[in-house]
N, C-alpha and C positions, 0 to 999 in steps of 0.2 A: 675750493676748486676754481671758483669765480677768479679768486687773489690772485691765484697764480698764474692764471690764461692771461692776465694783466699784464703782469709783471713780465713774461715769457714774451706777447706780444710788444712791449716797450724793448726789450731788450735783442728781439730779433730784428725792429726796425733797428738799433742801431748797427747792431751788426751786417746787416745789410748794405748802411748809409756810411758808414767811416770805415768801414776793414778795406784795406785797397785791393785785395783780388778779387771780393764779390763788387767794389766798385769796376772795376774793368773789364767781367765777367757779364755783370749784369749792364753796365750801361746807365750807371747813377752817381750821382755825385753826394757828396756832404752836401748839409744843410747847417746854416749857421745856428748856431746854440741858442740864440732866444728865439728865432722862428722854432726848433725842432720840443726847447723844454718849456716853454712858457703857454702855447694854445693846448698841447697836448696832455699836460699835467692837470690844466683847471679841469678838462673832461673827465681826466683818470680819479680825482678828487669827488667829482658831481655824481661819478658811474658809484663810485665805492659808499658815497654817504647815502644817497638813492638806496644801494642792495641792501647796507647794514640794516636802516631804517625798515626797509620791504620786511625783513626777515625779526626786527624783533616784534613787529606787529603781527604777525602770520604765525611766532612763538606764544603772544597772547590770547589768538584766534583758532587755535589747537585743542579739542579735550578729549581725552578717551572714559567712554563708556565703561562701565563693569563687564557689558560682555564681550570687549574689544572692541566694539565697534570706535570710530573716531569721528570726532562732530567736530564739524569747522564752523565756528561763529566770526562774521563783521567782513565785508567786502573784501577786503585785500586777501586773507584766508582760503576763501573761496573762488577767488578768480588770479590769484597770482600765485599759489601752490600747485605746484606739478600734481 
C-alpha cells in the first residue's frame, strides 16, 4: 500500500506541474527535470529502503503462540508495528 501512495503521489505531482490546464487552472509552472527527479527520487529510494528494512525486521520480531496469542520480540516489532 505504502508502494503505491508513492508512486500515486510522484505521479500526481507531475500531473499537476507539466499538464497545461491544471498549469493555468492552478497557477503553477513546470519545474526543470533535474530539480523535479533528482532531490525527489533520492528521498523516494531512502522512504522505500527505510520500510522494506522496518518490515523484514518486524517479520523476524513476530511469533504466534499455540493458543493464538502473538508475541512480539526486539524493539522495532514492538514499537513500529501498528
Amino acid at each position: 500500500m505504502a508502494n503505491s501512495s508513492l508512486i500515486f503521489e510522484t505521479a500526481l505531482v507531475a500531473l499537476i506541474s507539466y499538464v497545461q490546464p491544471f498549469e493555468v487552472g492552478l497557477g503553477t509552472r513546470a519545474v526543470a527535470s533535474p530539480h523535479f527527479a533528482i532531490p525527489a527520487f533520492s528521498f523516494f529510494a531512502l522512504i522505500f529502503f527505510y520500510d522494506e528494512v522496518r518490515k523484514i525486521f518486524i517479520r523476524k520480531g513476530i511469533e504466534k503462540t499455540v493458543d493464538g496469542r502473538i508475541l512480539y520480540h526486539g524493539w522495532l516489532a514492538r514499537n513500529t508495528y501498528w
